[in-house]
C-alpha angles and dihedrals in degrees: 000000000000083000093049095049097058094055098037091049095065116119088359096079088113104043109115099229093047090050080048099056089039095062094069092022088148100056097032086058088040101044082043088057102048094056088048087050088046105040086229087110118126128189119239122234131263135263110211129213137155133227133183107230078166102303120048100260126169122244122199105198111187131210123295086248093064101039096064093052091054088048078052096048092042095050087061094034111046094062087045096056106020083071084071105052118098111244104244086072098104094167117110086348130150107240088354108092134139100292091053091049084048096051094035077055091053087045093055100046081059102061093035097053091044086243089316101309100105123046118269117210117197126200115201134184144154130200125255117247084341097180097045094052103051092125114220113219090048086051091054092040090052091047090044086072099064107028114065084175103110090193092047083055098038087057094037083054088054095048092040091046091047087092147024142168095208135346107336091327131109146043131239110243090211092069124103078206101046077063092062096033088064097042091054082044099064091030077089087058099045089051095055095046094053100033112023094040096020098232106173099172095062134146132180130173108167125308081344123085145150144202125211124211143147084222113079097184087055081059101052085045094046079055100068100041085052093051091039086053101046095046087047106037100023113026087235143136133201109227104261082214095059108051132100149127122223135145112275080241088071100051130275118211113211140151097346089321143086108220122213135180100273100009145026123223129201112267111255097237091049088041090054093047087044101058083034088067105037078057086064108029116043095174124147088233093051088050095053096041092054081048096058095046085045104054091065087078153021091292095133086124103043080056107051092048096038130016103037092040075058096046090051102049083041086065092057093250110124111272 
């Protein structure tokens, strides 16, 4: 628990309810252990809030108290399981992340294309409401299977039945743990794309993947095993609005960018919030934060009109 607060407290030293928790941070971790010793442990409820991150999602953000034990529970979880996973899961991942998904994309259009002399298809879907449908019971069924311990389930089913959407279904996006249930979750799914129907060219990040290939009919075919799988196994839908399959020459958007043969641009909509809010924030820290998503990709231009001119009037020099 000691272990867990140090690394759960960074960058959160000067919240109130974490200075809260901290002034008594013997007795809070003593008093929390002895209802986990005890099963007498009960998860707190939730505060709600919104963000737009682009879209408007809810986030359920639980008690400090909570919260440290799903930072305690993640630190022993997360090298146990994350030893599972395929590689070409980048989501919630030490040492994975976007821009490896992005460069492990560009990798695979390669090989598939034979170095762009054969045509690459690309089918790409995303799952529709992907948090809120995990479905509970399928989830402790999944983590039943590797774990024998009956005190590690009976605590992973308080934490998991600490929140729903609708009836034992859904994950709280505030939660460090919510990150690694989903991941186990669709480990399922990965599993079954690169074992079961032998996809090599895979990607997922999140709710988002993608599947390279020079036939298109496999593809299309590909397409409705992998439905079929998701709405049996998992209780889950790809977005019918999401899905499609085109060549990567005729641009592929994934992850913020729309791929092509021989460069990536930023998408429209990121490229729009992008230049809205530099309109707003000309901080040295935004700047260099919109330098290091832009250099992933041919944005010479993007920077020149908009993010140096920001980084020169931030600077107070006329722009």
């Amino acid at each position: 628990m000691l272990l867990a607060w140090q690394e759960f407290i960074k960058g959160k030293r000067g919240r109130k309810d974490v200075q809260e928790f901290s002034l008594s941070l013997m007795d809070n971790i003593i008093s929390l252990h002895q209802d986990l010793n005890n099963h007498t442990y009960k998860h707190g409820e939730y505060q709600a809030f919104s963000i737009n991150d682009p879209k408007t999602r809810s986030i359920h953000k639980a008690p400090v108290r909570d919260r440290l034990l799903h930072h305690a529970m993640h630190r022993i979880l997360y090298p146990f399981f994350d030893r599972t996973f395929v590689s070409d899961s980048f989501s919630c991942r030490v040492n994975k992340g976007t821009h490896k998904a992005l460069n492990r994309f560009r990798s695979f259009f390669r090989k598939v294309s034979k170095n762009n002399t054969k045509t690459c298809w690309a089918l790409k879907c995303d799952i529709k409401r992907f948090f809120e449908n995990i479905d509970h019971q399928i989830l402790i069924k999944i983590l039943k299977r590797r774990i024998a311990d009956k005190g590690i389930i009976w605590l992973l089913e308080r934490i998991i039945f600490s929140f729903h959407k609708s009836i034992n279904k859904g994950l709280p996006l505030g939660n460090l743990t919510s990150q690694l249930f989903v991941n186990i979750y669709m480990n399922e799914f990965d599993q079954f794309i690169k074992h079961k129907l032998k996809a090599k060219y895979y990607i997922r990040y999140a709710d988002d993947f993608v599947v390279l290939s020079q036939d298109k009919d496999w593809l299309y075919e590909l397409l409705i095993k992998i439905g079929d799988f998701l709405s049996e196994e998992l209780q889950l839908k790809l977005h019918p609005n999401k899905i499609f399959i085109k060549t990567i020459s005729s641009g592929v958007d994934f992850l913020g960018w729309v791929h092509f043969t021989d460069h990536r641009v930023l998408r429209t909509a990121t490229k729009r919030r992008m230049i809205s809010k530099l309109k707003t924030n000309k901080s040295p820290e935004a700047v260099s934060s919109y330098l290091g998503l832009l250099k992933h990709g041919n944005t010479y231009k993007i920077k020149e009109k908009y993010v140096n001119q920001r980084q020169t009037d931030g600077r107070g020099n006329p722009g």
